[in-house]
C-alpha positions, -999 to +999 in steps of 0.1 A: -173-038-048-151-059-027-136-059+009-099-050+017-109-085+038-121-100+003-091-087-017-063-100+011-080-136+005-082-137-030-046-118-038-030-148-012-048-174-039-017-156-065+009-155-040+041-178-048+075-173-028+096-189-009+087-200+027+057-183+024+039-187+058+069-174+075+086-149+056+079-109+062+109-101+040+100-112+010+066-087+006+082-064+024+111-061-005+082-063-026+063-036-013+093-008-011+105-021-049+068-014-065+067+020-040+100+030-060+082+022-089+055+047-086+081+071-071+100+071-110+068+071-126+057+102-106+093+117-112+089+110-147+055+129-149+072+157-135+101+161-155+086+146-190+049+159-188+048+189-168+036+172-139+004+166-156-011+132-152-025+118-190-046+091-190-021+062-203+000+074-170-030+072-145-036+037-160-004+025-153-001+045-118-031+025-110-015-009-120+015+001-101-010+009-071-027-024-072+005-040-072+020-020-039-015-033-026-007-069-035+026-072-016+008-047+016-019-080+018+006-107+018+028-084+044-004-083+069-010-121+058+022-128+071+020-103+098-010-123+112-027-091+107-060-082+087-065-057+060-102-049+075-086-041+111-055-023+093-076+000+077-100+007+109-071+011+132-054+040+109-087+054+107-094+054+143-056+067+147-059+095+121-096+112+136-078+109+167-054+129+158-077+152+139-099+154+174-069+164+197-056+187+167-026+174+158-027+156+125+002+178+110+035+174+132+059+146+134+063+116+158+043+083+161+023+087+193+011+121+185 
């Protein structure tokens, strides 16, 4: 097993752009161009195989995945932020939500 803490270490060992250290908008293209990715693979499942997911599709769905996580680790890396402390502050966010009764709805400081 490893660590979302593990992971954003070892993925920044791969990461190659330009001004990295100081650039947000570089991962952050990334991350909404491999998003759109699994979007039109999704899409495709739906209107090619009857939205039913075969198992060459979840194998590249999960490639797809791994790279939306890639560019999310070099966005917090950038961001000064932590995978670790991303993930427990949307936890803590979402059973707060869940607590007070309103996880469905719209609006950020629900």
């Amino acid at each position: 097993m490893m660590t979302f803490g593990e992971y954003q270490k070892k993925s920044r060992e791969t990461a190659i752009y330009p001004h990295q250290g100081s650039n947000i908008i570089y991962p952050l293209l990334g991350l909404c161009g491999e998003t759109g990715e699994v979007a039109e693979k999704i899409k495709k499942v739906i209107r090619d195989q009857q939205n039913i997911i075969n198992g060459k599709t979840r194998l590249l769905l999960k490639k797809e995945l791994g790279d939306i996580l890639w560019y999310l680790a070099q966005l917090a890396t950038e961001l000064r932020c932590s995978l670790d402390d991303i993930a427990i502050t949307n936890i803590e966010k979402l059973q707060s939500r869940k607590d007070r009764g309103v996880l469905g709805g719209s609006g950020d400081q629900r």
